[in-house]
N, C-alpha and C positions, 0 to 999 in steps of 0.2 A: 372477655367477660367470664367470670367463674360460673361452671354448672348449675349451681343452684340458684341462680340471677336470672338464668335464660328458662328455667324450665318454669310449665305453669303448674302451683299444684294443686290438686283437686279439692281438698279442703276449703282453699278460697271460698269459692259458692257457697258454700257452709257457714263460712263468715261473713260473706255480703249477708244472710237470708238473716242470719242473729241478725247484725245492727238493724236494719230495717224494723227490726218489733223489740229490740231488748237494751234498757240502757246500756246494758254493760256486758263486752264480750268479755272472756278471758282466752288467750291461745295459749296453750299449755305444752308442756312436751321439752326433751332433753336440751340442753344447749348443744351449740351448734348443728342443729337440725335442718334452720331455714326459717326458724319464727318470724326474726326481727326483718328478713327479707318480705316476707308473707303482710307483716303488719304496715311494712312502708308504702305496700301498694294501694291502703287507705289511710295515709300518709294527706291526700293533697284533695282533701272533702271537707276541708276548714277545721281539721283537729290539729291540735299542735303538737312536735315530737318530741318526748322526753324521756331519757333514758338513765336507769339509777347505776347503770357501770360508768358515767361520769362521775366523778365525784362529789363535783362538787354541788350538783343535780340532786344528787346521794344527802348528802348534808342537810341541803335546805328541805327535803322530804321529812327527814328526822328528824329535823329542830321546828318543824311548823307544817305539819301536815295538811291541815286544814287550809292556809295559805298555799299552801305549793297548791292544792283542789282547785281554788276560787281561782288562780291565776285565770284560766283558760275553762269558755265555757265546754269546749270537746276537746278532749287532748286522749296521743297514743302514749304509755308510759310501758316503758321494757324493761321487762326483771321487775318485774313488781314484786316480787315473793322477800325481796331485800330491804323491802320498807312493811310491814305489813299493817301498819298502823295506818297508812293509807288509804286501804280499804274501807275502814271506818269510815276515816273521812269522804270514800265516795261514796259511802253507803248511807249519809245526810247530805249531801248534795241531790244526789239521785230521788230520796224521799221529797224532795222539794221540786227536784225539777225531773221528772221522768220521760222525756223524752229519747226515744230508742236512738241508738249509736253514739252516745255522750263520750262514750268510755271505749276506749280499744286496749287489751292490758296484755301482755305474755307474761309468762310464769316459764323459767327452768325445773320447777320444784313443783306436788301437788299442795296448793296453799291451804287447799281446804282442812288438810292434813294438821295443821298449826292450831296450837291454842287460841282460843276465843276467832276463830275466825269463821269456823264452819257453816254459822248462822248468820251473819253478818249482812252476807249479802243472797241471803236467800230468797229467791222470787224477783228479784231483779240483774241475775248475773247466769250468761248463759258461757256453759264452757266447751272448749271447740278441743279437742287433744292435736296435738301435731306432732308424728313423729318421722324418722327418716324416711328419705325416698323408698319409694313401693317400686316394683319393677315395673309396673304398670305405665307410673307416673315418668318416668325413664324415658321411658317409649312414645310419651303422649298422649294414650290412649286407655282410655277406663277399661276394666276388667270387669267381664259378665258372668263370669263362673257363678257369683252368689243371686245374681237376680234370674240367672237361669234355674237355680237350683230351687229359691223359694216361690218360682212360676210355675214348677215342676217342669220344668222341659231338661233333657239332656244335655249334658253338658259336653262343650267341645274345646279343640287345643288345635290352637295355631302350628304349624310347624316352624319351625325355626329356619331361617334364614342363614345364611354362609356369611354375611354381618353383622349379625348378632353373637353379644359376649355367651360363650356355652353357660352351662347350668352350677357345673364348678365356678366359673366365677364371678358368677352373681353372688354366690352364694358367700363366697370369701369376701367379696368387697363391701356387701352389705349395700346400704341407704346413704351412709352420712356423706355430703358433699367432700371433706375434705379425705373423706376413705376412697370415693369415686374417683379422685383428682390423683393419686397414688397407688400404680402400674404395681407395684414391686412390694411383697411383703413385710421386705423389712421396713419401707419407711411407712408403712400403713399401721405395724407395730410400734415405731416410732411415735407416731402421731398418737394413736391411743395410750402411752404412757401417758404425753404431755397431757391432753386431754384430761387424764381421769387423775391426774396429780393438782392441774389448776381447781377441778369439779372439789377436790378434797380443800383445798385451802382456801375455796372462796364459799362456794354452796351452802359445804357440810355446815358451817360454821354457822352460816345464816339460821338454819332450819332444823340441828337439833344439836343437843349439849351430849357431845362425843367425848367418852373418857379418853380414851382410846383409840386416835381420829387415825391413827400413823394406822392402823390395823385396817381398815375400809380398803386400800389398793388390798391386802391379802387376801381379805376376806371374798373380793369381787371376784379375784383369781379362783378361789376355791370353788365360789360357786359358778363360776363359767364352766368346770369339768364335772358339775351336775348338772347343765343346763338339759332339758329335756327329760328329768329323773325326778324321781318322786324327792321332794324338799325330805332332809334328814339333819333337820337342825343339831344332833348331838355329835354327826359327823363330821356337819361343818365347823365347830365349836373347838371340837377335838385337835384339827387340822392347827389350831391358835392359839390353842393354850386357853381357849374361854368355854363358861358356863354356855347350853343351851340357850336359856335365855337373852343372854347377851348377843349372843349369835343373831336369835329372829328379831333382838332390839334394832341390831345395828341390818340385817338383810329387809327390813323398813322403811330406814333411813335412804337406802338403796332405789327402792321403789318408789320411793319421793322423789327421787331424781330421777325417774325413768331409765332405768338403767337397766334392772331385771322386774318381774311382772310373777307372782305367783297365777299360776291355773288350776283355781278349785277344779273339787271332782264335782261329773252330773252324778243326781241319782233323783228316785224317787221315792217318793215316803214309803212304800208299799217293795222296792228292792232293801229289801235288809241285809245280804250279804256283800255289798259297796264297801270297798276302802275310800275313808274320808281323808286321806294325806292330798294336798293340794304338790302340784308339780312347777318347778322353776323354769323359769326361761330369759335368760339376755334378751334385750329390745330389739338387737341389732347383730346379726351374724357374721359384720368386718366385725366390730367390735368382739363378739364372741370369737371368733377364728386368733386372732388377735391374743386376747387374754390368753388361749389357747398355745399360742404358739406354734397354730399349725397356718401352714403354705398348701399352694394345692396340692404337689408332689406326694406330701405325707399324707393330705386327705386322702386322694385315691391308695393308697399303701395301708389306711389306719378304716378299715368300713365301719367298726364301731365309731369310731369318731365322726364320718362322715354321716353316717347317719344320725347320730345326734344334731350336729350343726345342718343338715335336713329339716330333721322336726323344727326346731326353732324357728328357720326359715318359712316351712309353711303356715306355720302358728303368727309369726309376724306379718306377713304376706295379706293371711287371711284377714286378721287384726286392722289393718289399715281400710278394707272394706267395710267396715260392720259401718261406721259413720254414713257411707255413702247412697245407703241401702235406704228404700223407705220404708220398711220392717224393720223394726229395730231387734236384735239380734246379739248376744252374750256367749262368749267361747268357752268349755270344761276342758275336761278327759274325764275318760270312763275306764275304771280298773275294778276286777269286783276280786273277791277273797280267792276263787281259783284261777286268778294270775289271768284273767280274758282281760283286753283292754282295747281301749279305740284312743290311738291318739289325741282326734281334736275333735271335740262334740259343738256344735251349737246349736243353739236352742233360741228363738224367738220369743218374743214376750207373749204372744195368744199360745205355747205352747209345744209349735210343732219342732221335729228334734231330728239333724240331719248328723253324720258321723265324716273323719277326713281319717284313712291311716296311711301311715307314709312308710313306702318301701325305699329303700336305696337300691332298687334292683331294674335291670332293664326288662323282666318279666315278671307277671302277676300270675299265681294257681289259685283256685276255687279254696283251697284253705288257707287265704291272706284276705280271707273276707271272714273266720271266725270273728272277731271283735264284733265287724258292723252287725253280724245276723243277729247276736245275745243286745246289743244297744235297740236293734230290732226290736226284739221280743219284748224289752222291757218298755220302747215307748209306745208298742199298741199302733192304734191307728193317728197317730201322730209324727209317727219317723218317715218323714221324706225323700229320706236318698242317701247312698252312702258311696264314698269313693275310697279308691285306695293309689294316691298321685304316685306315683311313681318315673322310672327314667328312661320311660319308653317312646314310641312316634306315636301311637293313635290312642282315641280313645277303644274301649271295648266292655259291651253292656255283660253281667254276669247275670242277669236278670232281677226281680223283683227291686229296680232300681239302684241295684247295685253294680259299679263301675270301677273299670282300671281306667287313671283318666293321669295323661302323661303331666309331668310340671306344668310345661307349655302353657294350661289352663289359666295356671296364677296370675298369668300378664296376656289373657286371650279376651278379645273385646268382645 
């Protein structure tokens, strides 16, 4: 049975808790992630399963919306972003009949993102994101780094094991079930051609009017060797022969599909010398290595490169936690005009502001904590704690809750 069949993942509970109070889930997040796995396991709760990469499914969706609705009083329907006119139709259903879990929906694509739809079904549709496997999730076991961290306790790291994949290559292999399933870099490059050439010829097409659709593989290329860099839309532009604008039209389009995720910058109204360039990052760092072209071999040979596909990895890492937390909790970067910066900020909705930087190095000095102290200073008595992960065995306190805190952490229960 394939990997992502047998594993459970954590999300689920996320999704039991919505249907219980909300007509209408949506599960969001990239193709081939593991959605349409995830939605079959409330598959057999007396909702019926319909999926619009049938066709013919597809058809009767878009010639009678409203009828495909009434079929079935609870039904799961997959790729819904591919009918979007559907929604409407749940969204008079639902006003009529409001009872929680009617509706179980995935989306490859952000739907909300589409014309006329953003308000459609507001107040009645709760959205679950789902993205590739977490190392966490891998292993079976939740990761407590964040709920230690907003407990304020210190944070600890598992030591690794002699059967466990080392930290290279998790990092190469990424999330995705079918990147997990292939050993060998080239057919994991393989796989991400096919991948992001079918995402071009079925997705794109659904969800926005691409002049210039053959350009999306190039442009994803380009931006995977800024992944972790500040967004430079006229460089990326440049690389294609296109306007700026075109550039951040089409790295949009991108982000609809969950592919790459911009990471504004934190600041506060009261720091005025913040740079406000928001930073790019891939969803997924097989996928990134991938686009890349790089194998572990060259990782270790290339430290600039691995340190980028680093940062990524712990920004995505991180990312998969924020849902599971009962603080809810938004990721930045912090970069101010004299070049100080903190790779990954989050920030809590009551305010409090914790810092992650990420070394590619097996040891941490007292000046690999400039970033955290200035994100310090400027969030007062508000800043929580700061780490700096790196690729060491322990953890070790620098004081004033500042930490070298190995990988290990990311996938440490």
């Amino acid at each position: 049975m394939p990997l992502h069949e047998t594993l459970p993942r954590f999300m689920a509970r996320v999704v039991e808790q919505a249907l219980a109070d909300t007509p209408v889930v949506l599960v969001n997040g990239p193709r081939q992630c593991g959605k349409t796995t995830l939605a079959r396991q409330f598959s057999t709760s007396g909702r019926a399963w319909l999926t619009l990469d049938d066709e013919t499914q597809m058809a009767s969706a878009l010639a009678d919306p409203v009828g495909f609705i009434a079929s079935h009083e609870a039904m799961i329907i997959d790729e819904v972003q591919r009918a979007p006119a559907l929604l409407r139709a749940i969204k008079h259903s639902v006003d009529e009949n409001r009872t929680p879990g009617r509706f179980l929906l995935t989306g490859s694509s952000d739907i909300l993102s589409l014309p006329g739809i953003s308000d459609s079904l507001a107040g009645r549709m709760e959205i679950v994101e789902l993205l590739p496997f977490s190392q966490a999730e891998l292993l079976g076991r939740p990761c407590g780094l964040l709920s230690r961290l907003l407990a304020g306790q210190a944070p600890q790291a598992q030591p690794a094991s002699a059967e466990e994949p080392v930290l290279e290559q998790r990092v190469m292999v990424g999330g995705y079930p079918e990147m997990l399933a292939r050993p060998m870099p080239a057919r994991r490059q393989a796989w991400a051609r096919d991948y992001l050439r079918a995402i071009v010829q079925r997705d794109v097409r659904d969800i926005a009017d691409i002049a210039k659709i053959d350009q999306l593989p190039l442009l994803l290329r380009a931006a995977a060797q800024q992944s972790a860099q500040l967004t430079n839309f006229s460089q990326l532009a440049g690389q294609l022969g296109m306007d700026a604008k075109t550039s951040s039209k089409y790295i949009g389009v991108l982000g609809q599909l969950f592919l790459v995720r911009k990471l504004e910058p934190w600041f506060r109204n009261h720091l005025n010398r913040l740079l406000k360039t928001p930073k790019l990052h891939l969803l997924d760092t097989g996928l990134l290595a991938s686009l890349r072209g790089v194998g572990s071999p060259e990782a270790a040979r290339d430290r600039k490169a691995w340190g980028a596909l680093l940062e990524t990895f712990a920004y995505t890492e991180l990312l998969k936690m924020l849902p599971l937390q009962d603080t809810p909790c938004r990721l930045f970067h912090y970069r101010d005009k004299d070049q100080v910066e903190v790779d990954i900020v989050l920030e809590t909705d009551d305010g409090r502001v914790a810092g992650f930087e990420i070394k590619a190095a097996a040891s941490v000095n007292i000046g690999d904590f400039a970033g955290l102290r200035k994100l310090a200073q400027g969030a007062g008595s508000d800043f929580i704690g700061g780490m700096v992960l790196y690729d060491g065995p322990r953890v070790a306190s620098f004081g004033n809750n500042l930490y070298a805190v190995p990988f290990q952490a990311l996938w440490t229960p």
